[in-house]
C-alpha positions in Angstrom: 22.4 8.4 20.0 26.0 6.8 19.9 26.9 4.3 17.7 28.6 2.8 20.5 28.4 2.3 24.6 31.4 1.0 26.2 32.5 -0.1 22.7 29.8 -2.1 22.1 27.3 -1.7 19.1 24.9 -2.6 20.7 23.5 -2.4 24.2 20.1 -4.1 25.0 18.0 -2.2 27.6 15.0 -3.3 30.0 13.7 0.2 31.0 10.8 -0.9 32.9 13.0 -2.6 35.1 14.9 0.4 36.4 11.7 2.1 36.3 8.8 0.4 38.2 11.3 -1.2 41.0 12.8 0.9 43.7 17.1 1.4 44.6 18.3 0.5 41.3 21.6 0.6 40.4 23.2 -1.0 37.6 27.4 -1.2 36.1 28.6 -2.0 32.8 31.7 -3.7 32.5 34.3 -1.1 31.0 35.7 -3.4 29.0 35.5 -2.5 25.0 36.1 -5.9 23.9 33.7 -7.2 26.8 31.2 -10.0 24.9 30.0 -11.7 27.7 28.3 -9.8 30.2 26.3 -6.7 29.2 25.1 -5.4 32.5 25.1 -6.1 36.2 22.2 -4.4 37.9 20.0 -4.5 41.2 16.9 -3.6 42.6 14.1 -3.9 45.0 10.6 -5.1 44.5 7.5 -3.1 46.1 3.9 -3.3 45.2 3.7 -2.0 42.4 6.6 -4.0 40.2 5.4 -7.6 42.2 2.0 -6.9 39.9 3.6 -4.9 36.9 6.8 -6.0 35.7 7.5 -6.6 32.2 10.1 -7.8 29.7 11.0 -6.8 26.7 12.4 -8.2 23.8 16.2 -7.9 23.5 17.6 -11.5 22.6 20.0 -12.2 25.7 19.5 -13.8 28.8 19.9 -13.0 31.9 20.8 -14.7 35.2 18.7 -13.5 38.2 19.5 -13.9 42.1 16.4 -13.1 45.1 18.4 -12.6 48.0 15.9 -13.5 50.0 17.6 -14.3 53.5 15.2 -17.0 54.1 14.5 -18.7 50.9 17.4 -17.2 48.2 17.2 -18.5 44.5 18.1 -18.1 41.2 16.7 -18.2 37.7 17.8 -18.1 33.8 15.5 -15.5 32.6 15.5 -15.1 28.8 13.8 -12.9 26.2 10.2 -12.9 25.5 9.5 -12.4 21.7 6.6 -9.8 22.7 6.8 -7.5 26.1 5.6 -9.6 28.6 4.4 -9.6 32.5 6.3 -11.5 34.8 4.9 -12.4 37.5 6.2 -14.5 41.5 8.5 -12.1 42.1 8.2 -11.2 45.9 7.4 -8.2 47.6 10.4 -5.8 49.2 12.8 -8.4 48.2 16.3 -7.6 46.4 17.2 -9.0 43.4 20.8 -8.9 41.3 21.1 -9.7 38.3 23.6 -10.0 35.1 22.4 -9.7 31.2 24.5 -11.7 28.6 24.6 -10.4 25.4 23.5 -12.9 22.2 27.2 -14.0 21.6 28.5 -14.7 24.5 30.4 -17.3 24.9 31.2 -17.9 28.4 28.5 -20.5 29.6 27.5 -23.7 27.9 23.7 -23.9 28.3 22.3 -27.6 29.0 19.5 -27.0 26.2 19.0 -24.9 22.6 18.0 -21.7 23.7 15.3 -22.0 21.3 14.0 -24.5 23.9 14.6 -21.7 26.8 12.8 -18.3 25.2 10.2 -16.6 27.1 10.7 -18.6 30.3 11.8 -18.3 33.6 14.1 -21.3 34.5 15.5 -22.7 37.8 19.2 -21.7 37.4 20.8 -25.7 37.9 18.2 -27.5 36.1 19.9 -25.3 32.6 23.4 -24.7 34.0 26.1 -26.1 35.6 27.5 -24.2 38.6 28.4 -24.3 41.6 25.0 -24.6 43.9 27.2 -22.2 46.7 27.0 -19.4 44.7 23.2 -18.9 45.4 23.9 -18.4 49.2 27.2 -16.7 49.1 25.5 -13.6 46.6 22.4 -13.4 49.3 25.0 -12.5 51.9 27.2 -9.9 50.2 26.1 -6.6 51.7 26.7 -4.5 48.7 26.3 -4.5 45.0 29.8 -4.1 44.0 30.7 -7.2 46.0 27.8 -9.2 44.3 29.5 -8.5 41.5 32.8 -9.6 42.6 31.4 -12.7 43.8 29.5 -13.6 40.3 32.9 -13.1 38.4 34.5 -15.2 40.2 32.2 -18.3 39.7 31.7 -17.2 36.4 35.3 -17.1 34.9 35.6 -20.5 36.4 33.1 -21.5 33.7 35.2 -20.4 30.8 34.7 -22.5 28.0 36.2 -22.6 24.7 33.8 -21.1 21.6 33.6 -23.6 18.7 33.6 -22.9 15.0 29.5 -22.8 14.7 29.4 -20.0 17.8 32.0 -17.9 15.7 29.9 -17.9 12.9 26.8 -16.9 15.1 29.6 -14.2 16.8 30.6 -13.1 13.0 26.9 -12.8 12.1 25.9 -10.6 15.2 28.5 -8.6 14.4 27.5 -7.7 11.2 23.6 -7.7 12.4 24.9 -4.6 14.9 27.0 -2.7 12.3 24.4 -2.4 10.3 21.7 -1.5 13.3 19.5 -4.4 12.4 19.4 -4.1 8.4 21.5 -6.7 6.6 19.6 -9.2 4.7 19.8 -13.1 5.5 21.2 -13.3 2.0 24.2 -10.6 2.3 24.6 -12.6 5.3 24.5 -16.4 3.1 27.3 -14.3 0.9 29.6 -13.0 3.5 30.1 -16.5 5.2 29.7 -19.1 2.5 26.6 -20.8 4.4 23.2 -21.7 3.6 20.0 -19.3 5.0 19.3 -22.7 6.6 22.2 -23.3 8.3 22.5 -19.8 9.7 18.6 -20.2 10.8 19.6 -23.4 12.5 22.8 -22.0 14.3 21.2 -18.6 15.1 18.2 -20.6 16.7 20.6 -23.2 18.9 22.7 -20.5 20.4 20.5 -17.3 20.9 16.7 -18.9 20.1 15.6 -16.6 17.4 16.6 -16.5 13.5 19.0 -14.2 12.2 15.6 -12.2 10.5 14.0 -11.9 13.9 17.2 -11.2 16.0 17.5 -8.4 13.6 14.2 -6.8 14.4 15.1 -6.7 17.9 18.1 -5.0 17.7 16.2 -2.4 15.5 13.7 -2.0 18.3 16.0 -1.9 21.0 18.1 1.1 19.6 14.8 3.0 18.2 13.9 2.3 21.6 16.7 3.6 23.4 16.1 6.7 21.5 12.3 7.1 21.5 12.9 7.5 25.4 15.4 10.2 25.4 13.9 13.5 26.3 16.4 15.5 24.4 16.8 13.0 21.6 16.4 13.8 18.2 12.5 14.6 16.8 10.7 10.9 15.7 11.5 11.5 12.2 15.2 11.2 12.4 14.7 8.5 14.9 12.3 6.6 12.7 15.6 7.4 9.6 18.3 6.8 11.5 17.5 3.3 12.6 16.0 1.9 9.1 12.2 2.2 9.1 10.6 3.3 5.4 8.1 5.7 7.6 6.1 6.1 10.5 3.8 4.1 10.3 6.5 1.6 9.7 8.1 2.2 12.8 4.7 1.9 14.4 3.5 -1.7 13.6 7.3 -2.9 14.4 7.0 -0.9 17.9 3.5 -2.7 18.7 4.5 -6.0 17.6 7.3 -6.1 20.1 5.6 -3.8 22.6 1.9 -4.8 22.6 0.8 -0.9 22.7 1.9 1.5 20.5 4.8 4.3 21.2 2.1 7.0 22.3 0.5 3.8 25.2 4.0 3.0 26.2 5.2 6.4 27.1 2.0 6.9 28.8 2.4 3.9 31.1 5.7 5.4 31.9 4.0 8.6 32.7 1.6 6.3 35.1 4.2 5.1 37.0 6.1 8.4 37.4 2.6 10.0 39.2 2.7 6.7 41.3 6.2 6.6 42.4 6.6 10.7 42.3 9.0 10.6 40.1 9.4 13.7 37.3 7.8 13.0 34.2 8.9 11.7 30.9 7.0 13.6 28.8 
């Protein structure tokens, strides 16, 4: 696995989402210095997502649009702490959305996102924006002009970062570089601040502590991995990302997942003989 995509260090993933939904597409920004927006994507619902869907933990956010052309919406969907069903979507309806990475820096939330995890918020009743932009993204006809559309509302939100949000920014940084290993004290040393204070900062601007956010981005790259067909053999995936062993690996992959590895890849499997798709393993 690269160290980096885009440039980035790391690059959380929802693969259920591209997986149990039909016609999705999804774009990157190119940008190697890009800290904002991790991913624009799209798909559409059918029967078996409406009743299936899941999230995973990967400590963003995201902002999600139904273009529904009679009743469009939009939501501020953020991460679960454990893989999680989400349910009212509706049936053969198209959604776009766009993850934020933990450091962005571009939209001033109305809350802490501690108060925010694991929910699935009306978009105005968190942020401030434009109420337009709901009907003018259900009427694009393509995804590359949603996208064109989103940046331009959303670069008109610029805001300044303050000194507490670069200390979160310098602290992320570090958390990715080391792919989810650096202690809370290394961190306490490199900064000059308190395990307190970090907690407290950490929690206000992504919603989980420094310790937890580190778990995730573990996870997510083991993840990213585990899912390869012509990755690596488990072992060096299990090395390569920090875990003391196997079974290591395997009580962090249930606590985030729910199932263990061996369930997980055999839901995907389920899915694949549903949708005909070719299998993953």
């Amino acid at each position: 696995m690269q160290d980096r995509i885009n440039g980035q260090l790391f690059f959380p993933s929802q693969p259920e989402i591209g997986y149990i939904t039909d016609n999705y597409i999804e774009f990157s920004p190119l940008d190697p210095n890009e800290k904002n927006v991790s991913l624009f994507y799209q798909f559409k619902t059918n029967h078996l997502s409406v009743h299936s869907l899941t999230l995973i933990p990967d400590g963003c956010f995201d902002i999600l649009f139904c273009c529904s052309p009679t009743n469009p919406s939009a939501i501020l969907w953020t991460s679960p702490f454990q893989r999680r069903f989400q349910p009212n979507f509706h049936y053969d309806c198209d959604y776009f959305g766009v993850r934020f990475f933990p450091e962005q820096s571009i939209l001033k939330l109305n809350f802490s996102m501690k108060e925010l995890l694991d929910q699935r918020i009306p978009l105005f009743d968190v942020l401030s924006l434009d109420s337009s932009i709901i009907e003018e993204i259900g009427l694009c006809i393509s995804f590359t002009e949603r996208i064109q559309v989103f940046c331009k509302y959303l670069y008109d939100q610029r805001v300044d970062d303050n000194y507490d949000q670069r200390i979160v920014d310098y602290c992320i940084q570090k958390i990715y570089s080391s792919r989810g290993s650096i202690s809370i004290s290394k961190l306490e040393d490199m900064t000059g601040y308190s395990d307190r204070y970090i907690r407290r900062k950490f929690e206000a601007y992504i919603g989980f502590s420094p310790n937890e956010f580190s778990q995730i981005v573990k996870f997510q790259r083991t993840l990213t991995s585990f899912l390869d067909t012509d990755s690596k053999d488990m072992i060096d995936i299990i090395q390569e990302n920090g875990y003391f062993d196997q079974s290591h690996f395997y009580r962090h992959f249930k606590k985030f997942m729910g199932v263990t590895p061996k369930q997980f890849k055999q839901s995907f499997k389920s899915v694949d003989y549903m949708k005909g798709k070719p299998l993953l393993i």
